[in-house]
LUMLUMDREN-2810 file (N, C-alpha, C; in Angstrom, 1 decimal):
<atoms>
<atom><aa>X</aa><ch>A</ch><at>N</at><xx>0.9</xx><yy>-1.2</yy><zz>0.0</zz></atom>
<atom><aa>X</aa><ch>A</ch><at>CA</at><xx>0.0</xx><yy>0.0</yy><zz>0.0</zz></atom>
<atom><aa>X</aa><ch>A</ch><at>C</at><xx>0.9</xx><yy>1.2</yy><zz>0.0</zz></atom>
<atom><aa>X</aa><ch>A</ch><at>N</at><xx>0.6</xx><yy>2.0</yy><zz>-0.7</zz></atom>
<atom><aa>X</aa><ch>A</ch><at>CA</at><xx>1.3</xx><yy>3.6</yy><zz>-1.3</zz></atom>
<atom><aa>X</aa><ch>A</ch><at>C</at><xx>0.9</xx><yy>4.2</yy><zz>0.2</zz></atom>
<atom><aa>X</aa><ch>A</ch><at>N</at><xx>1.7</xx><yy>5.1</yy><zz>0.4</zz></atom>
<atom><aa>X</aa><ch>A</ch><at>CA</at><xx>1.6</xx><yy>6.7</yy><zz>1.6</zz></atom>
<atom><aa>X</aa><ch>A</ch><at>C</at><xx>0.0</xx><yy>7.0</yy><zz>0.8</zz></atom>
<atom><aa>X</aa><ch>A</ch><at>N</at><xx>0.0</xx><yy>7.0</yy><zz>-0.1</zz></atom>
<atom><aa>X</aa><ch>A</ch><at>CA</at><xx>-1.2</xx><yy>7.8</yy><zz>-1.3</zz></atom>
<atom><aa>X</aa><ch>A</ch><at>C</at><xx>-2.0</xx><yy>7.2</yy><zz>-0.7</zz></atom>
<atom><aa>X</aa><ch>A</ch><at>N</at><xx>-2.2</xx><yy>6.1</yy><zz>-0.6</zz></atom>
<atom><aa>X</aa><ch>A</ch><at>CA</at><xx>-3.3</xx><yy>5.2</yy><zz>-0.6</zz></atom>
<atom><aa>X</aa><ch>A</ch><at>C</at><xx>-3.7</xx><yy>5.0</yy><zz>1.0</zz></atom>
<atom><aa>X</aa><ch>A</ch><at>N</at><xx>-3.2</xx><yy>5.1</yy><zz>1.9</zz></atom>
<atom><aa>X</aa><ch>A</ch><at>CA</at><xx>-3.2</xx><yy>5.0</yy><zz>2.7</zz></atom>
<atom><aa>X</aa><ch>A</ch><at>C</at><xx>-3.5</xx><yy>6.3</yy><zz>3.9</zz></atom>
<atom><aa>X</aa><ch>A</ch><at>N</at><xx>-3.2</xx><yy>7.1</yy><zz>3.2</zz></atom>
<atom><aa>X</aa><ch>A</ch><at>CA</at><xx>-3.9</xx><yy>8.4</yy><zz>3.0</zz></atom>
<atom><aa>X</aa><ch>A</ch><at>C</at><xx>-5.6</xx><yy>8.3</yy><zz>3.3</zz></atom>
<atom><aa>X</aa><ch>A</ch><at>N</at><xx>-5.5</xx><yy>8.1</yy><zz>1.8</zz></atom>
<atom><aa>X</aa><ch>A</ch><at>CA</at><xx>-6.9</xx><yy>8.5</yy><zz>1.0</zz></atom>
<atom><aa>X</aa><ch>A</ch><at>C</at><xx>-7.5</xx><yy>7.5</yy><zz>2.1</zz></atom>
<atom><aa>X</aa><ch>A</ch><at>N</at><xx>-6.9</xx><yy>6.2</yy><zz>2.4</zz></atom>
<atom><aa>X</aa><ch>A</ch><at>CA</at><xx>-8.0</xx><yy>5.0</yy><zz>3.3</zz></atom>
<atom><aa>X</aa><ch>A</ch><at>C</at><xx>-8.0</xx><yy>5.7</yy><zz>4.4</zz></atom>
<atom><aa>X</aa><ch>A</ch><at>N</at><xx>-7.5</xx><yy>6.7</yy><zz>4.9</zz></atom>
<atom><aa>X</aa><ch>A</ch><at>CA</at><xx>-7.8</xx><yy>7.4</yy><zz>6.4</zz></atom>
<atom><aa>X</aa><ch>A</ch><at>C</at><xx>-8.0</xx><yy>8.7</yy><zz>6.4</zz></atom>
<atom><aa>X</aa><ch>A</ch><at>N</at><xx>-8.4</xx><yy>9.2</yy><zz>5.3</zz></atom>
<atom><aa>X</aa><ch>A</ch><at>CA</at><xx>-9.4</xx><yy>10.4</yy><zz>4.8</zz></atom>
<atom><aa>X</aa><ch>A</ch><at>C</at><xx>-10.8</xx><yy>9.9</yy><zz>4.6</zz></atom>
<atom><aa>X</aa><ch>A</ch><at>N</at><xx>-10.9</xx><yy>8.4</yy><zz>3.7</zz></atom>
<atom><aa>X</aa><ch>A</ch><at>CA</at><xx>-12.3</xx><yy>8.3</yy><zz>3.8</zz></atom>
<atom><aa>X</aa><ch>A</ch><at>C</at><xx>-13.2</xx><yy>7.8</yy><zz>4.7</zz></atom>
<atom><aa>X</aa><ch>A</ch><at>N</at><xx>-11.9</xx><yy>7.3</yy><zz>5.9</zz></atom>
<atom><aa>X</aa><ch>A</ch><at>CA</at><xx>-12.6</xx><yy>6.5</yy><zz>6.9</zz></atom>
<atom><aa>X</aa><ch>A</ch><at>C</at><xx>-13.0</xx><yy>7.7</yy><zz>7.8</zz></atom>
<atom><aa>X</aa><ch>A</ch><at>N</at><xx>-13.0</xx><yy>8.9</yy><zz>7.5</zz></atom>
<atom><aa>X</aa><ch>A</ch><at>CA</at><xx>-13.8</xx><yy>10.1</yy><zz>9.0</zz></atom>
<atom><aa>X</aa><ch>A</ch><at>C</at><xx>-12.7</xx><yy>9.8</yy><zz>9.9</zz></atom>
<atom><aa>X</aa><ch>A</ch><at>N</at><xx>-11.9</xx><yy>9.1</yy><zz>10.0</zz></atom>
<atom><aa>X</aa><ch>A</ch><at>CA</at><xx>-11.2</xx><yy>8.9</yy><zz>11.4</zz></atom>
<atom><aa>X</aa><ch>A</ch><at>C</at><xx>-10.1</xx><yy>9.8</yy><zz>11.3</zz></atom>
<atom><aa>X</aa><ch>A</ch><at>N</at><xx>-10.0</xx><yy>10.8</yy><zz>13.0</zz></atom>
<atom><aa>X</aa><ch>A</ch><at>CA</at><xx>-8.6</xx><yy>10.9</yy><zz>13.2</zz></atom>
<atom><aa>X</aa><ch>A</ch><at>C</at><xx>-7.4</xx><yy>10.7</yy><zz>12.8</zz></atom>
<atom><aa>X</aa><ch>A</ch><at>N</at><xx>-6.4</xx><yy>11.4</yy><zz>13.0</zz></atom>
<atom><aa>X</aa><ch>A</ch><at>CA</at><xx>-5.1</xx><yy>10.1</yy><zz>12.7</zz></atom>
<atom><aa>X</aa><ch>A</ch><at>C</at><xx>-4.9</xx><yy>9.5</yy><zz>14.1</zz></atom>
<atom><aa>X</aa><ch>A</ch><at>N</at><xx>-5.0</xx><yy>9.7</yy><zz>15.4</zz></atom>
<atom><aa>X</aa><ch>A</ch><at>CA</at><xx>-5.4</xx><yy>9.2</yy><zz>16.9</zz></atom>
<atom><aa>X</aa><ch>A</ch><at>C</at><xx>-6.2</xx><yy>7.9</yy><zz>16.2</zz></atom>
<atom><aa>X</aa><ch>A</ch><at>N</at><xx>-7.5</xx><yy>8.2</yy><zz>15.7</zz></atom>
<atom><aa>X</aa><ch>A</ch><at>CA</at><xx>-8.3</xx><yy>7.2</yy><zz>16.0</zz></atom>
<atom><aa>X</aa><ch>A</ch><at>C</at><xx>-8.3</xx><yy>5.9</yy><zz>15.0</zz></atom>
<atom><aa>X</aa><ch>A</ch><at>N</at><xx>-7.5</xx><yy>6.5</yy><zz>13.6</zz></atom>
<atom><aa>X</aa><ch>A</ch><at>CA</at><xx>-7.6</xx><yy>5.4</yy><zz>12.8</zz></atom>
<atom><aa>X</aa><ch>A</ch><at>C</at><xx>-6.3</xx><yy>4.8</yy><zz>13.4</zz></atom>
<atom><aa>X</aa><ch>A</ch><at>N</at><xx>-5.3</xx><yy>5.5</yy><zz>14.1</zz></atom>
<atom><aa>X</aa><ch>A</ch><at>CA</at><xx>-4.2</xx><yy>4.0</yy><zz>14.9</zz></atom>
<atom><aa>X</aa><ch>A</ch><at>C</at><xx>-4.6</xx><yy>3.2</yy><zz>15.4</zz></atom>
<atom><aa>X</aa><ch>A</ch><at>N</at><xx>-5.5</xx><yy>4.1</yy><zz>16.3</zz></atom>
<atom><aa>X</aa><ch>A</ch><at>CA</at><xx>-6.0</xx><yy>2.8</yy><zz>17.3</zz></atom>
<atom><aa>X</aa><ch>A</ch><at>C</at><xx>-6.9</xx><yy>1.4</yy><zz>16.8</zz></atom>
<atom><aa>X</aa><ch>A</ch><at>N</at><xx>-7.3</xx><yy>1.8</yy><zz>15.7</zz></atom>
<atom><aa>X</aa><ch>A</ch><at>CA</at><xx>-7.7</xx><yy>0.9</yy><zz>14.5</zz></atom>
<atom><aa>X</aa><ch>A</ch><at>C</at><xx>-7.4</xx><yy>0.1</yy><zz>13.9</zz></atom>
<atom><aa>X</aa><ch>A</ch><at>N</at><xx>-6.0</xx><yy>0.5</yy><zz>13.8</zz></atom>
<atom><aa>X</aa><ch>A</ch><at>CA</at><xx>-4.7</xx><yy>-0.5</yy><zz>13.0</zz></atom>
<atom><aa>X</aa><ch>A</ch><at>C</at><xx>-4.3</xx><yy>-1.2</yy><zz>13.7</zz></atom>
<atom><aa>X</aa><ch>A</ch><at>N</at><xx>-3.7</xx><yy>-0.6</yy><zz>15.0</zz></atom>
<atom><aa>X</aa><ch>A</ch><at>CA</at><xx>-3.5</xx><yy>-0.8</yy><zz>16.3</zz></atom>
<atom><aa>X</aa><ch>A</ch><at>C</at><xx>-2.0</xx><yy>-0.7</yy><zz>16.2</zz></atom>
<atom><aa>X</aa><ch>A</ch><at>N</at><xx>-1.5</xx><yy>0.8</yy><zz>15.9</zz></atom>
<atom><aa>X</aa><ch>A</ch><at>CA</at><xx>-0.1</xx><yy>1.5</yy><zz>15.9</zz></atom>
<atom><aa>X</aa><ch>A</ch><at>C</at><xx>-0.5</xx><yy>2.5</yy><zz>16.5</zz></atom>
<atom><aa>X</aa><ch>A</ch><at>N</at><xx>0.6</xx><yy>3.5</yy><zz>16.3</zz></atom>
<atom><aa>X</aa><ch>A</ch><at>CA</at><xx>1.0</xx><yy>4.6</yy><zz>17.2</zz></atom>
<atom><aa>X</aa><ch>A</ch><at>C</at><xx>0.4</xx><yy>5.4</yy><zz>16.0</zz></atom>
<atom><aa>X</aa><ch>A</ch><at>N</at><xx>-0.1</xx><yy>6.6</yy><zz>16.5</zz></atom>
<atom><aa>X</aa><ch>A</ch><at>CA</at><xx>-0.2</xx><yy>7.9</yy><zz>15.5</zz></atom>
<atom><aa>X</aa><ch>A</ch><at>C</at><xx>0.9</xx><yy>8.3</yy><zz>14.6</zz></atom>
<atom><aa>X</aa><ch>A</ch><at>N</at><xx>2.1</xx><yy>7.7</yy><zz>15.4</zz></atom>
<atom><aa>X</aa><ch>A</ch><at>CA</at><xx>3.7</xx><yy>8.5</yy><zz>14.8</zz></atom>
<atom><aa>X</aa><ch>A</ch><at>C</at><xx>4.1</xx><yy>7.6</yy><zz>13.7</zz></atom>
<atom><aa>X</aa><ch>A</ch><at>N</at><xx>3.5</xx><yy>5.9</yy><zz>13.8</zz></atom>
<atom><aa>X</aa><ch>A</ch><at>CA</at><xx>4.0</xx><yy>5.4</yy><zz>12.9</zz></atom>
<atom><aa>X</aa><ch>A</ch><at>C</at><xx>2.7</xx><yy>5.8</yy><zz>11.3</zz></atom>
<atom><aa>X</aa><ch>A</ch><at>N</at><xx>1.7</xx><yy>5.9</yy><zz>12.0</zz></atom>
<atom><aa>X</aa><ch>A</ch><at>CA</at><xx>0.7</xx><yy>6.0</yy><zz>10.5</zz></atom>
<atom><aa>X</aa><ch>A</ch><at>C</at><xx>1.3</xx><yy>7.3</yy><zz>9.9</zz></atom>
<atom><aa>X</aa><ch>A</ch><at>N</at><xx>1.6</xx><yy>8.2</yy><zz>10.5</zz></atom>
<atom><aa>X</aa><ch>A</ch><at>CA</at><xx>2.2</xx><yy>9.7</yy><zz>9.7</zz></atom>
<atom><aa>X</aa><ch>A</ch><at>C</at><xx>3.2</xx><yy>8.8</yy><zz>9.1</zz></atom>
<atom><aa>X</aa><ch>A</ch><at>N</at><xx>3.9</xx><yy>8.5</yy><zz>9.7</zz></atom>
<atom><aa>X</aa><ch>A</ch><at>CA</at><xx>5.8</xx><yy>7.9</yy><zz>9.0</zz></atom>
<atom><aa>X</aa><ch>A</ch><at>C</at><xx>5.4</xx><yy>7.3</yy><zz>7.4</zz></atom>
<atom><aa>X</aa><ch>A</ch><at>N</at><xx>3.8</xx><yy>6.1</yy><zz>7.6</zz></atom>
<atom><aa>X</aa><ch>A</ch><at>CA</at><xx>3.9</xx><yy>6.0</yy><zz>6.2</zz></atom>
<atom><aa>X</aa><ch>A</ch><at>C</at><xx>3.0</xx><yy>6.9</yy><zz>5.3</zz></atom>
<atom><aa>X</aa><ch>A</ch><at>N</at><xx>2.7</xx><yy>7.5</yy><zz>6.1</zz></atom>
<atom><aa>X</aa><ch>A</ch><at>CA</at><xx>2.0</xx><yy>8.5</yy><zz>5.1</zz></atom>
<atom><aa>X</aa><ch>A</ch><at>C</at><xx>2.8</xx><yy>9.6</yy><zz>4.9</zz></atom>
<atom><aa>X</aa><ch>A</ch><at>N</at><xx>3.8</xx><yy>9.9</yy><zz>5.2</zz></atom>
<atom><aa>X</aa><ch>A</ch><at>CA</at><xx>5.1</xx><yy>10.5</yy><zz>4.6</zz></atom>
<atom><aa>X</aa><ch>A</ch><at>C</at><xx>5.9</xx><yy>9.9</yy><zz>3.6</zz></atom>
<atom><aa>X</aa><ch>A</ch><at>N</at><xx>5.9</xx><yy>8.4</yy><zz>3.1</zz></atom>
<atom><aa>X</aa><ch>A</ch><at>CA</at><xx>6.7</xx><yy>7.3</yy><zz>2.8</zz></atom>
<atom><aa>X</aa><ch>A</ch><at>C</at><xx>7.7</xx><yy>7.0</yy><zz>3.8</zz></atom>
<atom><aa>X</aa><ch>A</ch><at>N</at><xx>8.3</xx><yy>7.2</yy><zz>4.7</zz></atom>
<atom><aa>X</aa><ch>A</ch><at>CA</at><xx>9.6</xx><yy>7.3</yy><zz>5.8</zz></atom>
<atom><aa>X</aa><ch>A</ch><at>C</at><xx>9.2</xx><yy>6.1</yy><zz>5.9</zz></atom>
<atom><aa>X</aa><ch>A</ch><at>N</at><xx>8.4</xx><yy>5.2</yy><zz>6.5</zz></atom>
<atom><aa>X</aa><ch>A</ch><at>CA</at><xx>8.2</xx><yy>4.1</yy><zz>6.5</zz></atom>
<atom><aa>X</aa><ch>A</ch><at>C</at><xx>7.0</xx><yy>2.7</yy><zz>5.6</zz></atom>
<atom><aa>X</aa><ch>A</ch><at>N</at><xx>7.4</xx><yy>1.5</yy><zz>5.8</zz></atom>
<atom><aa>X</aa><ch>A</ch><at>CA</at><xx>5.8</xx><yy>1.2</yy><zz>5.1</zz></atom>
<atom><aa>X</aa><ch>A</ch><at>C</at><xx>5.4</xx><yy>0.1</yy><zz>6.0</zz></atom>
<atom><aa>X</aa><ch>A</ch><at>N</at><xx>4.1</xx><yy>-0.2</yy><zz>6.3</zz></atom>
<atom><aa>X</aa><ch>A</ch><at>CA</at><xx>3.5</xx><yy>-1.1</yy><zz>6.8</zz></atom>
<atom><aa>X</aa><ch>A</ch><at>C</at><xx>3.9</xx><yy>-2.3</yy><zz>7.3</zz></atom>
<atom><aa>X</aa><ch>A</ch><at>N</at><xx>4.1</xx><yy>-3.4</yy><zz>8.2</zz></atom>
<atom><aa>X</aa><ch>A</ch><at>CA</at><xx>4.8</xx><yy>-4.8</yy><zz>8.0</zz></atom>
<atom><aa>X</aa><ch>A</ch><at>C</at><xx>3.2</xx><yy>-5.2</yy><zz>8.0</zz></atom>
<atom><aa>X</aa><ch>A</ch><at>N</at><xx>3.4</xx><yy>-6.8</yy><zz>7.7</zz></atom>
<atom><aa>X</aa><ch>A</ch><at>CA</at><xx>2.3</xx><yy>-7.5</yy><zz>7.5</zz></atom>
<atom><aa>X</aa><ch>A</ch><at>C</at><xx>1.6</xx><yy>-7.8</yy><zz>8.0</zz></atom>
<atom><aa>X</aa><ch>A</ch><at>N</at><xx>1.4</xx><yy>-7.5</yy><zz>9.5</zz></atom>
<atom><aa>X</aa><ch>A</ch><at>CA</at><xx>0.5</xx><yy>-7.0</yy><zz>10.5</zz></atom>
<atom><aa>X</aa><ch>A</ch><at>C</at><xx>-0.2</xx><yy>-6.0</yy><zz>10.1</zz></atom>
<atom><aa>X</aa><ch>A</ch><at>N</at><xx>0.5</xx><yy>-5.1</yy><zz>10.0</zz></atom>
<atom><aa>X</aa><ch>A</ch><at>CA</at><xx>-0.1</xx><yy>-3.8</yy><zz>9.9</zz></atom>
<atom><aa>X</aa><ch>A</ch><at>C</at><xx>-0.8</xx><yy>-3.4</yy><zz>8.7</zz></atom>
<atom><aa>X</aa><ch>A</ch><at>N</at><xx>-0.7</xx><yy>-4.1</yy><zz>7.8</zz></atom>
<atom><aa>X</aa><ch>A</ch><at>CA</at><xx>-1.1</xx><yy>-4.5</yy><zz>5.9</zz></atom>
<atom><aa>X</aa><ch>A</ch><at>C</at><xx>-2.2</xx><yy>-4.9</yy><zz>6.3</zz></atom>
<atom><aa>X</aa><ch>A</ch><at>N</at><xx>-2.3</xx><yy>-5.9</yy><zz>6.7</zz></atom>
<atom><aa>X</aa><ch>A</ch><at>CA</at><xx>-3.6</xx><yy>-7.1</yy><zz>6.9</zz></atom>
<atom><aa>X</aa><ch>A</ch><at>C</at><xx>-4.4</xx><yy>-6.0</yy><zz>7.6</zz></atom>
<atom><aa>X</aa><ch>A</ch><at>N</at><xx>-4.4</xx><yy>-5.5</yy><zz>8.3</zz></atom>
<atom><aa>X</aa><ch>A</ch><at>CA</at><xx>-5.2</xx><yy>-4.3</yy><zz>9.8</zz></atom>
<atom><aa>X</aa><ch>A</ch><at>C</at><xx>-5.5</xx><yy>-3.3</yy><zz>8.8</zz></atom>
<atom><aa>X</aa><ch>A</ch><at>N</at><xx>-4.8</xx><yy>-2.5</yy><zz>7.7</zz></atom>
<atom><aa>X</aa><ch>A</ch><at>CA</at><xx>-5.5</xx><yy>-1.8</yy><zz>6.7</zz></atom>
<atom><aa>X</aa><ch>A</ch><at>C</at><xx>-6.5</xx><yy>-2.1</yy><zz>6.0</zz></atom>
<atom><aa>X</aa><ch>A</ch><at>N</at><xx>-5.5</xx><yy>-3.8</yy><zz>5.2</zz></atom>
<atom><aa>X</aa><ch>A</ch><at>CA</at><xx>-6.9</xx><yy>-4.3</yy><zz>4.2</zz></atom>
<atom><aa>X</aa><ch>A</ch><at>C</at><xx>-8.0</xx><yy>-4.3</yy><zz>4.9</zz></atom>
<atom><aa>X</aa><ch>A</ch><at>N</at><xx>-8.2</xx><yy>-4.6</yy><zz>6.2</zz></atom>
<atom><aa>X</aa><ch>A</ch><at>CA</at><xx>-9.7</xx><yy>-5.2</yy><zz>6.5</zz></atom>
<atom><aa>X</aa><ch>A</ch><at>C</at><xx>-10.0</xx><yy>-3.9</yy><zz>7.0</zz></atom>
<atom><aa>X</aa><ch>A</ch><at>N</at><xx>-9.2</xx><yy>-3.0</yy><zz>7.4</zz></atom>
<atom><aa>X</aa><ch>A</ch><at>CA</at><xx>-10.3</xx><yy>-1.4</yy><zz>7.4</zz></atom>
<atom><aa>X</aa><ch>A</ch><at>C</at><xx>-10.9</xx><yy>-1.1</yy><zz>6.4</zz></atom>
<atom><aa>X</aa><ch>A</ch><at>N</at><xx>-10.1</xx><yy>-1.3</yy><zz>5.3</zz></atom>
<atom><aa>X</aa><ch>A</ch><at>CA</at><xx>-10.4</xx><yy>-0.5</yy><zz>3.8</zz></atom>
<atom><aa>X</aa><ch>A</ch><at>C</at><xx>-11.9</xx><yy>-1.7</yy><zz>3.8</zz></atom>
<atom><aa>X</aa><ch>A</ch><at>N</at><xx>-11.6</xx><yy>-3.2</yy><zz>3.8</zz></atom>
<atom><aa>X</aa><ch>A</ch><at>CA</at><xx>-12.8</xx><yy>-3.5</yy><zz>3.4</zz></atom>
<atom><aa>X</aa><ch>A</ch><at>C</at><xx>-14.3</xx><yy>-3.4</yy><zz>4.1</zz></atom>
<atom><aa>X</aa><ch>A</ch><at>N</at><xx>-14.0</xx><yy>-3.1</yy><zz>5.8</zz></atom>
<atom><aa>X</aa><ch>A</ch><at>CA</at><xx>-15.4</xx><yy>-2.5</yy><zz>6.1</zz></atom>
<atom><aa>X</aa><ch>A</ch><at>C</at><xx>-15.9</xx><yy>-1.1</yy><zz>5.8</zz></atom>
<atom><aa>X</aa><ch>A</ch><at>N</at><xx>-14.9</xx><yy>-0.4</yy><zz>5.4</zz></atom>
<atom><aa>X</aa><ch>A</ch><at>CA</at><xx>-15.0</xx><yy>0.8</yy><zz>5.0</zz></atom>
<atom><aa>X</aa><ch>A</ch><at>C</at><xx>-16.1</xx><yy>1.0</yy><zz>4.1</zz></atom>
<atom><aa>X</aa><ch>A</ch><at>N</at><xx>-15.8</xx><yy>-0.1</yy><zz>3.0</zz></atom>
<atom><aa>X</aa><ch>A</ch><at>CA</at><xx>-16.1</xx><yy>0.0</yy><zz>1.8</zz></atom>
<atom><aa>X</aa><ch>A</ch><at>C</at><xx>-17.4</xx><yy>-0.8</yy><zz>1.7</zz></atom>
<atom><aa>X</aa><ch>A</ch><at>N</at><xx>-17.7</xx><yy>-1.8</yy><zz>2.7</zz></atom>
<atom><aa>X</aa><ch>A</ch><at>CA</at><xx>-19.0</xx><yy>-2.4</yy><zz>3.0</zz></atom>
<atom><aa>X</aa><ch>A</ch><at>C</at><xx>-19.8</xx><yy>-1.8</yy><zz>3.3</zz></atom>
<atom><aa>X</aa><ch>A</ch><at>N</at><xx>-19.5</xx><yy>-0.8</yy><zz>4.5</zz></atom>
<atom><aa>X</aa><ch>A</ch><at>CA</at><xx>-20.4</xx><yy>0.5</yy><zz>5.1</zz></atom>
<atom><aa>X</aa><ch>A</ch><at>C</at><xx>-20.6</xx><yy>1.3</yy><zz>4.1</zz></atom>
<atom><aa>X</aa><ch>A</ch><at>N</at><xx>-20.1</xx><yy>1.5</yy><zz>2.9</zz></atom>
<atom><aa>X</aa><ch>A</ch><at>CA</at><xx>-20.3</xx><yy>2.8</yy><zz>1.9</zz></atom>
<atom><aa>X</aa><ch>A</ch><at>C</at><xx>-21.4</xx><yy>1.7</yy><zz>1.0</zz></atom>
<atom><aa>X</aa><ch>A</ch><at>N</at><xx>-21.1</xx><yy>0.8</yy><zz>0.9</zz></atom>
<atom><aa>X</aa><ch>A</ch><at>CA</at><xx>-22.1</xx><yy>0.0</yy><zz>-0.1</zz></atom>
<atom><aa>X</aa><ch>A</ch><at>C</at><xx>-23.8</xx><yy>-0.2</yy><zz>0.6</zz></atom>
<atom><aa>X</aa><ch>A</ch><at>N</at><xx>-23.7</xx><yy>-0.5</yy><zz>1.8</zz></atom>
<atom><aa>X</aa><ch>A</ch><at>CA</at><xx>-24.9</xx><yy>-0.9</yy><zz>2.4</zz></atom>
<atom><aa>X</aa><ch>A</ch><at>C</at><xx>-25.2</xx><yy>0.7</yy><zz>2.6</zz></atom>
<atom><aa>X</aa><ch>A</ch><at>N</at><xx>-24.4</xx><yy>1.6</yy><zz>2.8</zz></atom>
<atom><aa>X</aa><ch>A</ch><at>CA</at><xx>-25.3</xx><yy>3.6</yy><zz>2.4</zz></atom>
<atom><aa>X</aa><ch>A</ch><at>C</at><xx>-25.9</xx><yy>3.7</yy><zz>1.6</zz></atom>
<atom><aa>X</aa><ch>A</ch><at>N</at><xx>-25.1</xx><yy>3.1</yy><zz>0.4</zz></atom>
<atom><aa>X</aa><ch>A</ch><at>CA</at><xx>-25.4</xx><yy>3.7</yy><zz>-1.0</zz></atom>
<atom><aa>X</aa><ch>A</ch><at>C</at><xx>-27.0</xx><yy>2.9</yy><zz>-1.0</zz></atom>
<atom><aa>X</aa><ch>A</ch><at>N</at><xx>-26.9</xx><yy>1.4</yy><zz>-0.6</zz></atom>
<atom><aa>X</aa><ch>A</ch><at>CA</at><xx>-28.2</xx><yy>0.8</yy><zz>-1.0</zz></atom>
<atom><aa>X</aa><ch>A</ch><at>C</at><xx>-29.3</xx><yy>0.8</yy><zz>-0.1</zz></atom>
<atom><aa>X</aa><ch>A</ch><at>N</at><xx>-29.7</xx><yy>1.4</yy><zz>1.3</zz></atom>
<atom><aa>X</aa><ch>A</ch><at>CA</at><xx>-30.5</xx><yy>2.1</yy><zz>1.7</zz></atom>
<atom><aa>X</aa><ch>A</ch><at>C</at><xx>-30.9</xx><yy>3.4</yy><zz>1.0</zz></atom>
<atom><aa>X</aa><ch>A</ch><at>N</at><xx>-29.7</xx><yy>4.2</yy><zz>0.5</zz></atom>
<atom><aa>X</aa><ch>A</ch><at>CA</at><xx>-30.2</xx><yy>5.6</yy><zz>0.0</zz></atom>
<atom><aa>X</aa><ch>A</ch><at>C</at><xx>-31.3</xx><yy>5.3</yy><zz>-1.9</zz></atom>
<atom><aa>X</aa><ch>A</ch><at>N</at><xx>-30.9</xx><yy>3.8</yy><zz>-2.1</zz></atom>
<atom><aa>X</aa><ch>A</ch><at>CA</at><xx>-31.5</xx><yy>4.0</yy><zz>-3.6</zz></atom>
<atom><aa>X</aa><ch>A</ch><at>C</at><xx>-32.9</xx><yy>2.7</yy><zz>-3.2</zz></atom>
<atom><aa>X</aa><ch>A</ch><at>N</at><xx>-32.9</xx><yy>2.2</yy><zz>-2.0</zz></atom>
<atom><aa>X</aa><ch>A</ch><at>CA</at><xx>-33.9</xx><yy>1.3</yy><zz>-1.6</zz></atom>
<atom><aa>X</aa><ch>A</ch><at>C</at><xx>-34.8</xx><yy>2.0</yy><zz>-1.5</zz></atom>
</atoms>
């Protein structure tokens, strides 16, 4: 996962950067690091994105399909 991308997954999640750590379950200081590139994810921390990104993306689907139900 890009700084870019990982970004954008904690822009679209509404969360903090406090609150999407505690999410991932890192430190504030490391999500800036890769959202600077300074650092990238280990596969802990990869796996803890994908499945944000995919409830994220569940929750925007089940919006969308109440708002057109």
């Amino acid at each position: 996962m890009t700084p870019e991308e990982i970004m954008a997954l904690r822009r679209g999640s509404r969360l903090s950067l406090v609150q999407f750590s505690q999410e991932v379950g890192v430190s504030a200081r490391t999500v800036s690091a890769w959202e600077w590139g300074t650092h990238k994810p280990n596969r802990h921390s990869l796996q803890a994105l994908l499945r944000l990104h995919r409830n994220i993306r569940e929750k925007k689907h089940k919006g969308s399909a109440m708002c057109a139900g």
